[in-house]
N, CA, C and O of each residue as an XYZ file, in Angstrom:
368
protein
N      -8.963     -8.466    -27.099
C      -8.562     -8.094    -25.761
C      -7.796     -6.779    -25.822
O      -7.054     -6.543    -26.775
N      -7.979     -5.842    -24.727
C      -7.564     -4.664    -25.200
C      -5.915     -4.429    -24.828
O      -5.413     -5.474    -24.415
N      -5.311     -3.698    -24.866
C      -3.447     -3.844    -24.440
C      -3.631     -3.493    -23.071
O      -4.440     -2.772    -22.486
N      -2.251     -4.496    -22.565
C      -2.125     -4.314    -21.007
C      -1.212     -3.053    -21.071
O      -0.383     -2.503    -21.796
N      -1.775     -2.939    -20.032
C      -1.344     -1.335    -19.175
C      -0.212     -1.406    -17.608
O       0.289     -2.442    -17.171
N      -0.127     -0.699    -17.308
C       0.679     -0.335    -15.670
C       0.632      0.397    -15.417
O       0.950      1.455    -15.959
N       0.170      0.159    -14.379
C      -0.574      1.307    -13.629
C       0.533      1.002    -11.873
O       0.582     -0.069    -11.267
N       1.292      2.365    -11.456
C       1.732      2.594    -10.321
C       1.065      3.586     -9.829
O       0.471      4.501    -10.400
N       1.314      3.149     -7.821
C       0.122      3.789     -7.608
C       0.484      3.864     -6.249
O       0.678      2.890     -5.522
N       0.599      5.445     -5.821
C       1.259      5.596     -4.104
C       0.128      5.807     -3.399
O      -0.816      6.364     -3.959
N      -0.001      5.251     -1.571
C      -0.978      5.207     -1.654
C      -0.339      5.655      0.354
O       0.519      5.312      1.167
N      -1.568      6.656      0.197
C      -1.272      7.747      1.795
C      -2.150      7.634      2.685
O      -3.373      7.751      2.762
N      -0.777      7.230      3.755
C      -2.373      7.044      5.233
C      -1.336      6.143      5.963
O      -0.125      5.924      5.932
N      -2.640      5.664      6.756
C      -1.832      4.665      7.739
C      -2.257      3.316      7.304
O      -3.330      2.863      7.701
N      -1.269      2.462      6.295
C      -1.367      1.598      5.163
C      -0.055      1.100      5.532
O       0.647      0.737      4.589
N       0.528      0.985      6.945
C       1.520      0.029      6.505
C       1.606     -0.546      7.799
O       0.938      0.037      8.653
N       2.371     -1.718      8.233
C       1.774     -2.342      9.774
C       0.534     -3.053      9.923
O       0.266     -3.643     10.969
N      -0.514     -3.019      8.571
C      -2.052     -3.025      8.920
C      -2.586     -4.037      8.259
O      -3.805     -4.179      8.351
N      -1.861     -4.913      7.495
C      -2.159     -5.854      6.373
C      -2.642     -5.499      4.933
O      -3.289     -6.244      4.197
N      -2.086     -3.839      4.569
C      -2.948     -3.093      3.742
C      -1.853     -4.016      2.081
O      -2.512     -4.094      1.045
N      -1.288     -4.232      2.059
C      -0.108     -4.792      1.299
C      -0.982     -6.596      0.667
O      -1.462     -6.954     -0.409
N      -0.806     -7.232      1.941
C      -1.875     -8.280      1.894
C      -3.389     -8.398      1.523
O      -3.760     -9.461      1.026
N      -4.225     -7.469      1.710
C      -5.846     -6.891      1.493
C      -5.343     -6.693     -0.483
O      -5.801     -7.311     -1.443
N      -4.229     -5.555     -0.446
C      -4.319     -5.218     -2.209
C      -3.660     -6.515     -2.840
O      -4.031     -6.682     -4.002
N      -2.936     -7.304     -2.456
C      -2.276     -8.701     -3.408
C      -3.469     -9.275     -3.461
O      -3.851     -9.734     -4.537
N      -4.414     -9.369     -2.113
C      -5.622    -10.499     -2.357
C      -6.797     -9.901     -3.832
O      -7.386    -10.502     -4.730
N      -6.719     -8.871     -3.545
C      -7.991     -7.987     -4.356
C      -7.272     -7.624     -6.006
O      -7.952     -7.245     -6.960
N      -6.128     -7.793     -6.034
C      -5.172     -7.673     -6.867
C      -5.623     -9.321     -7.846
O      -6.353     -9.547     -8.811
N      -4.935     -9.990     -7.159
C      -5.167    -11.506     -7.394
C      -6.824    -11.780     -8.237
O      -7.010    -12.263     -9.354
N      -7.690    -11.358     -7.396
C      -8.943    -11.738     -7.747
C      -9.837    -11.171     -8.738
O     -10.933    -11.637     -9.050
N      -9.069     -9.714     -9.400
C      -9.168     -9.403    -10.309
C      -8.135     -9.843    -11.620
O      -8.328     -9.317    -12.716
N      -7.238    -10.654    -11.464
C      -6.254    -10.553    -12.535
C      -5.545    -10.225    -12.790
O      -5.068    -10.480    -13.896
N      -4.977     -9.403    -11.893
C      -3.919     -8.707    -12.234
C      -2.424     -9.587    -11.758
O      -2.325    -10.676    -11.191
N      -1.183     -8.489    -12.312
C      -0.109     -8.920    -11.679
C       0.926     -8.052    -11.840
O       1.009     -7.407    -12.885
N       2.025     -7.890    -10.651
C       2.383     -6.838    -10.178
C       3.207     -7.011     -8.692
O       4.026     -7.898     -8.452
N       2.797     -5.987     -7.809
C       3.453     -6.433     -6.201
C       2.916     -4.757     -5.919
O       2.514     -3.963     -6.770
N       3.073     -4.529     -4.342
C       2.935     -4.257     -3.256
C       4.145     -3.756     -2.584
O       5.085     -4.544     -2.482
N       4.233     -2.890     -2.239
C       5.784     -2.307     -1.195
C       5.761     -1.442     -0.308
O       5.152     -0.437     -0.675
N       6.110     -1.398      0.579
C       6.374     -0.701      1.596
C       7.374      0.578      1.652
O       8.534      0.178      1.755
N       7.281      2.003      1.614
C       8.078      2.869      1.148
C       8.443      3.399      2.584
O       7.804      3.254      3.626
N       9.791      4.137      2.343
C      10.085      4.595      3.712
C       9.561      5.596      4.445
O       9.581      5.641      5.675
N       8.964      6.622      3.525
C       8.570      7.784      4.195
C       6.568      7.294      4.425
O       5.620      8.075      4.351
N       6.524      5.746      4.707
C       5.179      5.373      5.146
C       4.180      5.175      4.236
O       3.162      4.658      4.697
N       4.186      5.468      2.953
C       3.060      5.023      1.819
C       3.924      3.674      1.141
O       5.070      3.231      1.072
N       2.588      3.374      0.718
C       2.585      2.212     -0.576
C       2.520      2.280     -1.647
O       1.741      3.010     -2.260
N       3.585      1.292     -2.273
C       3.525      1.436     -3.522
C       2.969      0.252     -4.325
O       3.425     -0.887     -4.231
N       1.805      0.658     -5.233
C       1.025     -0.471     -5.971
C       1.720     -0.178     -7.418
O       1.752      0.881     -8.045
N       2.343     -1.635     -7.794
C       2.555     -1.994     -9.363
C       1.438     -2.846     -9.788
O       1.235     -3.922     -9.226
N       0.793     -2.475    -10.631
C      -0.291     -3.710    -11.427
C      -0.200     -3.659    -12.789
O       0.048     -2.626    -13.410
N      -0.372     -4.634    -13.236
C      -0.655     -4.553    -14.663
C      -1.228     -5.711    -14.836
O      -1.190     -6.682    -14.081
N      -2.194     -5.507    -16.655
C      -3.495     -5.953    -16.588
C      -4.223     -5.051    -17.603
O      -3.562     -4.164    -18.141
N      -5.253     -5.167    -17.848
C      -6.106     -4.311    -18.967
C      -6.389     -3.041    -18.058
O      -6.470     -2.987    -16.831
N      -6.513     -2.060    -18.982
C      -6.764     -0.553    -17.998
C      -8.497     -0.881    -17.232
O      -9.010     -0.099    -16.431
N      -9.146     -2.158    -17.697
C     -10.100     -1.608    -16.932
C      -9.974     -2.682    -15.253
O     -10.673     -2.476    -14.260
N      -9.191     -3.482    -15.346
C      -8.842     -4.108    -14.518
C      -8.204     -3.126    -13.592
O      -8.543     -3.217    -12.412
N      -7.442     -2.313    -13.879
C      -6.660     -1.617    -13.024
C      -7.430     -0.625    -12.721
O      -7.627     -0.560    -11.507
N      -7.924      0.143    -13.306
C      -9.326      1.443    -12.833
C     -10.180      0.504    -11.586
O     -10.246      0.984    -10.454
N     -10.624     -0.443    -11.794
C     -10.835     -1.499    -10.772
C     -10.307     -1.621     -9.176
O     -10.781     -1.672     -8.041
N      -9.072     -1.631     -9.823
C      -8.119     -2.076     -8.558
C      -8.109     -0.758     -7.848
O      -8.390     -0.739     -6.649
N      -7.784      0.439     -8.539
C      -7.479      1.975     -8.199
C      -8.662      2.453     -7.391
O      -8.496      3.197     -6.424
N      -9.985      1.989     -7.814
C     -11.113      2.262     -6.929
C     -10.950      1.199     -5.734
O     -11.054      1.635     -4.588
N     -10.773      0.222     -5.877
C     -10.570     -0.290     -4.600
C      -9.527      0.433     -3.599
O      -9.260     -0.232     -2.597
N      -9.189      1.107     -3.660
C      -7.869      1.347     -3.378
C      -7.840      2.754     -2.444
O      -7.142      3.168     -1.518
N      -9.145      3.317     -3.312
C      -9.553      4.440     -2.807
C     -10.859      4.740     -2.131
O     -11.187      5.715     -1.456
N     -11.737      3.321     -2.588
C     -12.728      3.465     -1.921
C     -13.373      1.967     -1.274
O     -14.480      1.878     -0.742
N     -12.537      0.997     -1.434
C     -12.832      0.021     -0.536
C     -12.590     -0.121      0.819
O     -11.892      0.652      1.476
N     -13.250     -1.261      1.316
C     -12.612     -1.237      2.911
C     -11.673     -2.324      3.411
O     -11.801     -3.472      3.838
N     -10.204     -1.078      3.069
C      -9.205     -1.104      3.082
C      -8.861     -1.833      4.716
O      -9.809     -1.819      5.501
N      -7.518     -2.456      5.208
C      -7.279     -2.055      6.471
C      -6.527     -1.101      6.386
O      -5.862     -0.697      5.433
N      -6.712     -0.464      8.152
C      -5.659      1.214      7.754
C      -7.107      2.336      7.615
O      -8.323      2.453      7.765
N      -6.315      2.742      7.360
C      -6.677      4.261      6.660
C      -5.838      4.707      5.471
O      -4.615      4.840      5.442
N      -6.964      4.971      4.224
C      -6.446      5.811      3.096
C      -6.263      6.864      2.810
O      -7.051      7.264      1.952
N      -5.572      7.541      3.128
C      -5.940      9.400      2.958
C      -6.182      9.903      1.706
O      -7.055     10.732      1.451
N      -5.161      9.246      0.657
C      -5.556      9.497     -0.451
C      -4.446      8.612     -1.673
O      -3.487      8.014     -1.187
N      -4.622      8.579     -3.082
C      -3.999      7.478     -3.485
C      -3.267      8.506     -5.009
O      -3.921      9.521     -5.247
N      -2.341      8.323     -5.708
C      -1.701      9.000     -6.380
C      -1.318      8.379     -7.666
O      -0.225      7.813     -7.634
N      -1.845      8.354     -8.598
C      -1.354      6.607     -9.861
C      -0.830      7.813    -10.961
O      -1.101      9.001    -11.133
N      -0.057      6.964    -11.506
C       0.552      7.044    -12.554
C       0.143      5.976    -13.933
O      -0.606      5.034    -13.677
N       0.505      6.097    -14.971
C      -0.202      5.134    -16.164
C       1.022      5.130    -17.255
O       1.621      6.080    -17.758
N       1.139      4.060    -17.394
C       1.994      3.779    -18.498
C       2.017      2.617    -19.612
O       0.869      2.174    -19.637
N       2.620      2.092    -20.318
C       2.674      0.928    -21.093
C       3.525     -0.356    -19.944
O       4.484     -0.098    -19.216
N       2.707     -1.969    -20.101
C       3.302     -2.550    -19.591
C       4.626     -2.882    -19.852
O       4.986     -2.936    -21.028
N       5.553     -3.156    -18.794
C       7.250     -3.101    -18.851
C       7.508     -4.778    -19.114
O       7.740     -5.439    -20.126
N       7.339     -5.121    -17.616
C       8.014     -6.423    -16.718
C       6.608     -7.492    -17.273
O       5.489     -7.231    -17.714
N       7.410     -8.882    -16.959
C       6.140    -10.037    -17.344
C       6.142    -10.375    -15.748
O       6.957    -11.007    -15.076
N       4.954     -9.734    -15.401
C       5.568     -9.915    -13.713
C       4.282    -11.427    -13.841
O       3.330    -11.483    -14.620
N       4.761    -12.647    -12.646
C       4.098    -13.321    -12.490
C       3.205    -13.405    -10.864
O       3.612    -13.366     -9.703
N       2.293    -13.492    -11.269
C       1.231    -13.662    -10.148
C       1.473    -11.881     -9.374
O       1.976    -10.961    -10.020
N       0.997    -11.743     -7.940
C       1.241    -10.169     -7.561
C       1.551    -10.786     -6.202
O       0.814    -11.535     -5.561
N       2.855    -10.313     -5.847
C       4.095    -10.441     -4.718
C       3.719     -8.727     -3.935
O       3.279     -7.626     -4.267
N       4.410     -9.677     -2.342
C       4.609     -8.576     -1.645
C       6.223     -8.437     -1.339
O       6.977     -9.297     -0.883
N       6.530     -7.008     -1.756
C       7.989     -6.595     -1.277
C       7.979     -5.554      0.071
O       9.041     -5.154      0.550
C-alpha cells in the first residue's frame, strides 16, 4: 500500500450556503478518505483529506470537475506528509 498523504485544498466560488461542504464529506467518504471540510471567512473552502495520493488526486478532480453544488471557480491544493489520525471526514 503506498504512504498516506494530505492533501489541503482551497476551493473558490460560490461553495458555501450550497451544501458544497456536505457533497465533498459524502464523495470524500466514498472514496476513503479522512479529513473535514470548513468554511473560511473570506468565502472559500477548505478541504483536509488524507488517504493514498491517488485517492486524493481523485477527490481534487472531483472538486474541480464534478457536479459540485455552487459554483467552482477554481480550486488551489497543497501536498504534504500525513499529520493528524483524523477519523472518518467531519464538517467544521
Amino acid at each position: 500500500m503506498s504512504a498516506e498523504v494530505r492533501m489541503t485544498a482551497w476551493v473558490r466560488g460560490r461553495v458555501q450556503q450550497v451544501g458544497f461542504r456536505w457533497w465533498t464529506r459524502s464523495r470524500a467518504l466514498e472514496i476513503g478518505l479522512r479529513g473535514y471540510a470548513s468554511n473560511l471567512g473570506d468565502g472559500r473552502v477548505q478541504v483536509v483529506a488524507q488517504g493514498s495520493r491517488e485517492q486524493c488526486d481523485r477527490l481534487l478532480d472531483l472538486l474541480r470537475h464534478g457536479d459540485t453544488p455552487g459554483r467552482v471557480d477554481g480550486v488551489t491544493e497543497l501536498w504534504g506528509t500525513a499529520e493528524s489520525d483524523y477519523e472518518g471526514f467531519a464538517i467544521r
